[in-house]
C-alpha positions in Angstrom: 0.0 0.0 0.0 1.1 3.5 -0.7 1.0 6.7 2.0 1.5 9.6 1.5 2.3 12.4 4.4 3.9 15.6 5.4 7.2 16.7 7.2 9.3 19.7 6.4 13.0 20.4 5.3 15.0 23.4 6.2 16.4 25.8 4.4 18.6 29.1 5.4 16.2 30.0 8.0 12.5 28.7 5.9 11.2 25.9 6.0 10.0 23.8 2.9 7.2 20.8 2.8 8.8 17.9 2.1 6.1 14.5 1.3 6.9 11.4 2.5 5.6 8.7 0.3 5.8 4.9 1.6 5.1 1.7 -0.4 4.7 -1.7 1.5 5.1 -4.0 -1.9 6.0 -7.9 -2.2 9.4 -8.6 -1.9 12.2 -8.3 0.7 14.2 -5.4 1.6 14.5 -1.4 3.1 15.2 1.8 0.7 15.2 5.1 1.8 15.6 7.6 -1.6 15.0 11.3 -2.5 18.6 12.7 -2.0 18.8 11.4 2.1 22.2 12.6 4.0 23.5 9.8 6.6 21.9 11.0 9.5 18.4 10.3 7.5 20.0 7.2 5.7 20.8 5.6 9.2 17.3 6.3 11.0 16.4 2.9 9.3 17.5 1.2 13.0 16.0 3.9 14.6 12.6 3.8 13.1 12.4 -0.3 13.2 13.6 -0.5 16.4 11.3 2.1 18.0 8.2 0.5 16.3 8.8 -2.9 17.9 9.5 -1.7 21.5 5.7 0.9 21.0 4.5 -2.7 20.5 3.3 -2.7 16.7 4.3 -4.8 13.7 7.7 -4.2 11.2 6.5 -5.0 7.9 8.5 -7.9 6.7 7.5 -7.3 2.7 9.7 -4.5 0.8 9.5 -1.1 1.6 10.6 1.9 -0.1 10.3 5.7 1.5 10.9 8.5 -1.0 11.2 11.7 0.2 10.1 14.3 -1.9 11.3 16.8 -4.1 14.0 14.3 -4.9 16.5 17.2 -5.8 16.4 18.8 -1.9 19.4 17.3 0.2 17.4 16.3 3.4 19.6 16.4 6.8 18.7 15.8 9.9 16.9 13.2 12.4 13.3 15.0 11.8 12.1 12.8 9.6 12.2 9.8 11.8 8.5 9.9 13.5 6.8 11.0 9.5 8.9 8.2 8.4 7.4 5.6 10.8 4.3 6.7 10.8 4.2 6.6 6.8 5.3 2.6 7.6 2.4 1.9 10.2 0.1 3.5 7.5 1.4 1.7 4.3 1.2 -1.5 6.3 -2.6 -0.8 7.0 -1.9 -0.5 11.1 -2.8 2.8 10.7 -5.7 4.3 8.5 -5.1 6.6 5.7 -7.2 9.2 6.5 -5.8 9.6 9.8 -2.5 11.4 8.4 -5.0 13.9 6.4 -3.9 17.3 7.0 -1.3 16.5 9.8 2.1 17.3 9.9 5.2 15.6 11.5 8.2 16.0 12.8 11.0 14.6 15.5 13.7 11.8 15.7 12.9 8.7 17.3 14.8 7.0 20.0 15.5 3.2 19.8 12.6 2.5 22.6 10.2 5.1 20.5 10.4 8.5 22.8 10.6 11.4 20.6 13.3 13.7 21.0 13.9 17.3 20.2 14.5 18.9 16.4 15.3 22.1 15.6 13.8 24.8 12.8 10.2 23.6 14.3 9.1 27.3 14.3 9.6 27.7 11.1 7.9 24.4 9.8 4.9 25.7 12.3 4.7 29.0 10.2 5.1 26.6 6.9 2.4 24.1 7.8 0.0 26.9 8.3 0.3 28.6 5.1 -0.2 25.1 3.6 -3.2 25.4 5.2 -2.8 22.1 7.5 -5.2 21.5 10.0 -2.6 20.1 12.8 1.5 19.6 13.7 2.9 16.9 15.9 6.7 18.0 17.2 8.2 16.5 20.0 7.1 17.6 23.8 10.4 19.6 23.9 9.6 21.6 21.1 5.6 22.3 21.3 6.2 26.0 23.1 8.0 27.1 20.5 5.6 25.7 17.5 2.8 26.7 19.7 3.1 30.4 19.2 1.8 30.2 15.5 -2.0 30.7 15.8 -3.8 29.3 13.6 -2.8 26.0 13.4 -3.3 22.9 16.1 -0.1 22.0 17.8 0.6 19.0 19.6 3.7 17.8 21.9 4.0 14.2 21.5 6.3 12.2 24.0 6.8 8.5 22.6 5.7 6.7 18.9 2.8 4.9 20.7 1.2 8.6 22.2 1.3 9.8 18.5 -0.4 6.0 16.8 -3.2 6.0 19.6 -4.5 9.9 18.9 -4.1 9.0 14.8 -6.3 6.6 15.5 -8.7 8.0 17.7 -7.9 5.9 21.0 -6.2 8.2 23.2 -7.4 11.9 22.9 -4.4 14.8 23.2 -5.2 18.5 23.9 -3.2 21.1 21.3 -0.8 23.8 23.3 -2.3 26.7 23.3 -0.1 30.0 23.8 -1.0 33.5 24.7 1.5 35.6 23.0 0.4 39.0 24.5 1.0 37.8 28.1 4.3 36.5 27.0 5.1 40.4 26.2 3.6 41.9 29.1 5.9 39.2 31.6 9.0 40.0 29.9 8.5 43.7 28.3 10.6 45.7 31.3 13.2 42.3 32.6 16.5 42.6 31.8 19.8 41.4 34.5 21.4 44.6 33.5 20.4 48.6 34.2 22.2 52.0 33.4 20.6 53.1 36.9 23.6 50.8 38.2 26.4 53.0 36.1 28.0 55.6 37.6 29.4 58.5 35.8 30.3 58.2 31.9 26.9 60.1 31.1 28.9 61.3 27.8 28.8 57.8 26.8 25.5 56.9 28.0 24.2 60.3 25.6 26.1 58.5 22.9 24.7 54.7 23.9 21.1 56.5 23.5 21.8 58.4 20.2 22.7 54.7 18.6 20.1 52.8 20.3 17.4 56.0 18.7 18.6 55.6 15.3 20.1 52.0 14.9 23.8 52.9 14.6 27.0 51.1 14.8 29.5 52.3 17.9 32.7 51.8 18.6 34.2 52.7 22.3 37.7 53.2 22.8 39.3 53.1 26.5 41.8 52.1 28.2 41.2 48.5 30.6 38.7 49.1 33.3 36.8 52.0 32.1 33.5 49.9 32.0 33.6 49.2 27.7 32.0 45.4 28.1 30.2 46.5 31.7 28.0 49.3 29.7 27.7 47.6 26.5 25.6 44.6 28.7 23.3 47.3 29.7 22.6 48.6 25.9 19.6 46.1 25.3 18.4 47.4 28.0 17.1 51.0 26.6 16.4 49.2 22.9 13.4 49.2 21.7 10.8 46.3 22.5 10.9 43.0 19.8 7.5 43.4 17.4 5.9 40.2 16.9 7.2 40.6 13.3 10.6 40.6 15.1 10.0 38.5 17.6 8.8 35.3 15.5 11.9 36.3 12.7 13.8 35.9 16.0 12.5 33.0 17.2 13.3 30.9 13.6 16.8 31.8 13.4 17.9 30.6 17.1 15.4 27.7 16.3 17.3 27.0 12.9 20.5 26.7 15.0 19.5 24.8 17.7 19.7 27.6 20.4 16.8 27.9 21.8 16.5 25.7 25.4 13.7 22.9 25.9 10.4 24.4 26.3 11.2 27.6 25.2 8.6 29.6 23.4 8.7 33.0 21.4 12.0 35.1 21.9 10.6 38.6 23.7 14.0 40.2 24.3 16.6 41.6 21.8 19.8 38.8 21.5 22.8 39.7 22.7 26.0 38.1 20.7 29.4 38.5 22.2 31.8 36.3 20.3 35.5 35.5 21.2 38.0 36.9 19.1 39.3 33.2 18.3 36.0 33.2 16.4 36.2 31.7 13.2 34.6 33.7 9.6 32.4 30.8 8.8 31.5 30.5 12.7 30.9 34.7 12.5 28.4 34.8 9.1 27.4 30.6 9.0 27.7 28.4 6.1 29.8 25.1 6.9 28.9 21.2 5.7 25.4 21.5 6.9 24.9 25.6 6.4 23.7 27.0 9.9 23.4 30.5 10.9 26.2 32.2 12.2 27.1 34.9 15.2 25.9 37.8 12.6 22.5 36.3 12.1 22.1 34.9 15.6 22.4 39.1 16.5 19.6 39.6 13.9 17.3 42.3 15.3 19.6 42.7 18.6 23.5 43.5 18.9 26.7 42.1 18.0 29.1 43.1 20.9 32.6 42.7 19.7 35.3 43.1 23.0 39.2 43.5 22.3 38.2 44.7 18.6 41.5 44.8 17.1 42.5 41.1 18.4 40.0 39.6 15.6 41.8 38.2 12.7 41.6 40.7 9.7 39.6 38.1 8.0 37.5 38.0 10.2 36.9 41.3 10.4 36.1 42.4 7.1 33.1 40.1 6.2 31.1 42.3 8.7 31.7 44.8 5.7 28.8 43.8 3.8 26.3 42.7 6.0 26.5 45.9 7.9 25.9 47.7 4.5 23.2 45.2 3.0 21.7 43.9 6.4 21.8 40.4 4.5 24.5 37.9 3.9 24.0 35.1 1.1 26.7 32.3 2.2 27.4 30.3 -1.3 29.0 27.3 -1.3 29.5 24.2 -4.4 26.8 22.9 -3.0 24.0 25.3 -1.8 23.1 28.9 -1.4 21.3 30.7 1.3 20.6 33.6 2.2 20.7 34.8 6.6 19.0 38.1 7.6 21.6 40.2 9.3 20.0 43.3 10.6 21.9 43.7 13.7 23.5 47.0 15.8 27.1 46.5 15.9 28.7 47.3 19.4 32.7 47.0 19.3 35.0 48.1 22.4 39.3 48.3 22.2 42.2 49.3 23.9 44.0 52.5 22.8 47.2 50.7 22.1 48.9 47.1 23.2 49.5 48.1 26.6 45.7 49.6 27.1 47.0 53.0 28.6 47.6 55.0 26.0 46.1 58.3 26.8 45.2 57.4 30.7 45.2 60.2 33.2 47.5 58.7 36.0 48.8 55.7 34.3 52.0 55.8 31.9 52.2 53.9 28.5 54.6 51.7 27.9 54.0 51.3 24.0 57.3 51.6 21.9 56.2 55.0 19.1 54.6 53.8 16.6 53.1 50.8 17.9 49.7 52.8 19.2 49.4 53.7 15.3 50.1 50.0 14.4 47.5 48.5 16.8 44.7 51.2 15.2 45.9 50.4 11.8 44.5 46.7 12.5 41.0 48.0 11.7 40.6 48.9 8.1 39.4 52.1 7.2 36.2 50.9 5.1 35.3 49.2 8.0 35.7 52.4 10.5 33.8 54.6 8.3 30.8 51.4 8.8 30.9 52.6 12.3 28.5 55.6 13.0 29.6 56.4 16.4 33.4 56.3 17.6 33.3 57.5 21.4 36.6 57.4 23.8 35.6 56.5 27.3 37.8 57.5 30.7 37.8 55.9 33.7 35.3 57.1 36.3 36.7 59.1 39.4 36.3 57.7 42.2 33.9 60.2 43.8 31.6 59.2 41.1 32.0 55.5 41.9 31.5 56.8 45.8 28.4 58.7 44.9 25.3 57.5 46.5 22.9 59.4 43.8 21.0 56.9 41.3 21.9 56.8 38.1 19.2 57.6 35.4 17.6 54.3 34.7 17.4 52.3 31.4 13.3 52.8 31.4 13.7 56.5 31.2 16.5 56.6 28.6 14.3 53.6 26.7 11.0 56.0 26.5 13.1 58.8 24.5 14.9 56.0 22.3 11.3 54.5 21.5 9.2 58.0 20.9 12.6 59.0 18.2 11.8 55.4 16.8 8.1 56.0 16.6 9.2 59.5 14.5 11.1 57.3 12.4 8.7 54.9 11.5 5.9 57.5 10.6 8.8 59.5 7.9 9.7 55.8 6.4 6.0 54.1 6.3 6.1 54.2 2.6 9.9 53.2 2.5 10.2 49.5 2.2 13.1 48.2 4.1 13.9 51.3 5.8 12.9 51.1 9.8 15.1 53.3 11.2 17.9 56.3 10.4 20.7 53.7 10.3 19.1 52.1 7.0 18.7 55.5 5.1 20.5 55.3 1.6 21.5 58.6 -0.3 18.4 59.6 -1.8 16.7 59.3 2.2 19.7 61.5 3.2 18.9 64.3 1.1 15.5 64.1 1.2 14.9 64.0 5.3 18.6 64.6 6.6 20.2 67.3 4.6 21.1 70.3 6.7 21.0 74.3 6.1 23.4 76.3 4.2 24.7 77.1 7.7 24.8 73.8 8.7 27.0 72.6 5.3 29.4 75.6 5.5 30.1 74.0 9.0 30.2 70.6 7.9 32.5 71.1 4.9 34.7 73.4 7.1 35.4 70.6 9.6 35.2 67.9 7.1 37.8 69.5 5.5 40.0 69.9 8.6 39.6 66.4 9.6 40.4 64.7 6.0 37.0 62.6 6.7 35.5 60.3 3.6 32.5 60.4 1.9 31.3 57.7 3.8 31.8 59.6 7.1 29.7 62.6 6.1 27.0 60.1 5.1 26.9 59.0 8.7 27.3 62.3 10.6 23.9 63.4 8.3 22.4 60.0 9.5 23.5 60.5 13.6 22.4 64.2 13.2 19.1 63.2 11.8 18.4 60.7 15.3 19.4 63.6 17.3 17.2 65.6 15.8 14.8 62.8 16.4 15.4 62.9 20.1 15.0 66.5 20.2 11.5 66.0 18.4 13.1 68.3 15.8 11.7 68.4 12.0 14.7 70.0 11.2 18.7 69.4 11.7 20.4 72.0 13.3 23.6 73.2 13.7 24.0 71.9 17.5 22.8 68.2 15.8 25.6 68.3 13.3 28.5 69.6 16.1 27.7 66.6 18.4 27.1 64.0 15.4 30.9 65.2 14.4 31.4 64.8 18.2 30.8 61.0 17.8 33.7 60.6 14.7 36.8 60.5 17.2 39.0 58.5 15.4 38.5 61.1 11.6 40.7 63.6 13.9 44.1 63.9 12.6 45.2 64.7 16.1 43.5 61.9 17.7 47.2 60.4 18.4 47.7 63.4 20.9 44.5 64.2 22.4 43.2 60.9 23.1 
């Protein structure tokens, strides 16, 4: 007898329906075809073994599983439970119409528990634009499934749980998951606050002005001036995850196997902070079996980067074009995909080797030249990428003595979000543009272009400072979020001074100021 059923494959970060046809015929022997990877070729154990110990037959007549489209590598242990249930229906244990409109997915252990997958978000979202009536994932993964409306979920803990409710002997209740109340528990919870920060309110300003307008930032200080301590305190005063956001989120983590058991929609910003020994394909994904890397796993949040010039130049420059394209397409011999890579890059270095170049009571011990060499490790192309380049100081100690509360992240969050909230009434009718980061060159002149006053000042210090083309593109975009924050239609010149402010490493004196 021939089945037919559904499961999913994944691909980049989508998933696509994959049909699993199974035909019980005369003869002897087990095929599994349609382009199956080893991990799918070997579930042939798993799935025979875990039907005998759930206490139904092994068809001892031929059997042949195809798993279409044919021309779609399938990976993965996913397709073990669609697999084994296809068997118990082409041997006529099971009744065909009992697989109508149902879904599967999850790998099979030999005694027939089903264990976690990952990517079931995604073949949630999938099944219910097929228009499928129900999805069985693992226990372990239902949560996460769950928060797709539309569309009856159910956790399934062994091969006999699933077999009873096909055929109507054991009932089993879908998850059900309220999204809203999932926001509202975990809108204001973060471990980190800038109530908790003394002093540095020059780089808190700064912190705020990139968080308004989605810009890259670079700090510069020397060891102990509280780079990687503030930095953990950004997401803090970032906007709140749409549920747009929130579900794109949600698939990406899911794709990569990073979300925890039970887990359910991702309400908080992510928060990436890879170790300089990072490799590229570990940074932007690809590999054997293409998975998402650090750049997409930052999608919608922030990429912190500590000890910025101890990356590997390599490694370095392929954050060039997803900060520019907020995509990156990995290609391979084998496959292409594209990763969504909107993310806010935070980066944090040492003036120089030593990490006191600059310091107000402690002495350098570089050799000259070597502070130049150390800045020199960070290309220019990539610098000009970087809206905001702030230098941060250690705080005195009768700031750090100071009993006075900081200003807390909530307060500094409700300006970022009402500048947001400018920013997505001026690009409504701008596809692709959310915020003053993404503005290209006809945006700039259209909503960030400054006075004549404005431009003689500009040009002036341009000038002065030997700054690129790409640099003044940037000051127009920080100017325009300050002007945001000031609720300001228009860009003044006190915008532009402390956008130009923010470009500390343009100076051609920055070697003796610092």
């Amino acid at each position: 007898m021939l089945s037919k059923l559904y499961t999913a494959a994944i691909q980049g970060i989508e998933a696509m329906p994959v049909i699993v046809e199974t035909l019980v015929d005369r003869g002897c022997g087990f095929q599994i075809v349609g382009l199956p990877d080893t991990s799918v070729k070997e579930s042939h154990q798993r799935i025979i073994s875990a039907i005998r110990q759930s206490g139904y037959e092994v068809p001892r007549s031929n059997t042949v599983i195809n798993l279409a489209p044919a021309d779609v590598k399938k990976e993965g242990a996913s397709f073990d439970l669609p697999m084994a249930i296809g068997l118990l229906v082409s041997d006529e244990q099971l009744p065909l119409r009992a697989v109508d409109g149902v879904m599967f997915m999850g790998e099979l252990a030999l005694d027939g528990s089903i264990l976690p997958v990952r990517g079931a978000l995604p073949v949630a979202v999938m099944a219910r634009k097929m228009g499928l009536k129900r999805l069985i994932v693992p226990i372990d993964n239902v949560t996460e499934a769950a928060v797709v409306n539309r569309l009856e979920v159910y956790g399934a803990r062994n091969l006999r749980e699933v077999v009873e409710f096909l055929a109507d002997l054991t009932p089993m209740e879908p998850t059900v998951i309220d999204t809203r109340s999932i926001f509202a528990a975990s809108a204001n919870r973060f471990d980190f606050d800038f109530a908790e920060v003394k002093g540095q309110e020059t780089v808190k300003r700064a912190f705020e002005v990139a968080c308004a307008g989605g810009h890259n930032i670079l700090m510069v200080g020397p060891p102990g001036a509280g780079k990687s301590m503030l930095a953990k305190r950004l997401p803090s005063i970032l906007p709140p995850l749409s549920m747009a956001e929130a579900l794109e989120t949600t698939k990406i983590h899911s794709v990569a196997g990073k979300l925890s058991r039970g887990s359910m929609l991702m309400t908080v910003r992510p928060f990436r902070t890879p170790h300089h020994t990072v490799s590229p394909v570990a940074l932007v994904g690809g590999g054997v079996n293409p998975m998402p890397g650090e750049i997409s796993l930052a999608h919608n949040g922030v990429l912190f980067l500590d000890e910025f010039p101890e990356f590997p130049r390599s490694v370095l420059e392929v954050l060039r074009q997803p900060i520019e394209d907020r995509v990156i397409t990995v290609s391979r011999a084998k496959y292409t995909v594209d990763y969504p890579a909107s993310f806010m890059l935070v980066a944090s270095m040492n003036p120089c080797p030593c990490g006191y170049y600059g310091h107000p009571t402690k002495r350098c011990t570089c050799a000259p030249g070597q502070v130049a060499k150390y800045m020199n490790r960070i290309s220019g192309p990539l610098l000009d990428r970087i809206d905001l380049q702030i230098e941060i100081q250690p705080v005195a100690f009768d700031q750090l003595a100071s009993r006075e509360s900081a200003e807390p992240s909530a307060a500094i969050r409700e300006r970022v979000m009402a500048a947001r909230a400018i920013q997505q009434e001026r690009y409504k009718d701008e596809p692709g543009i959310h915020c003053n980061a993404q503005m290209n060159s006809r945006l700039l002149h259209k909503y960030a272009w400054p006075d004549e006053t404005g431009l003689a000042k500009l040009k002036e210090r341009m000038e002065r400072l030997s700054m690129s083309a790409r640099a003044f593109d940037r000051i127009l975009r920080v100017a325009r979020t300050i002007a945001d924050l000031d609720a300001s239609a228009d860009i003044k010149p006190g915008h532009l001074a402390e956008a130009i402010g923010y470009r500390n490493l343009d100076r051609e004196s920055y070697g003796n100021t610092f």
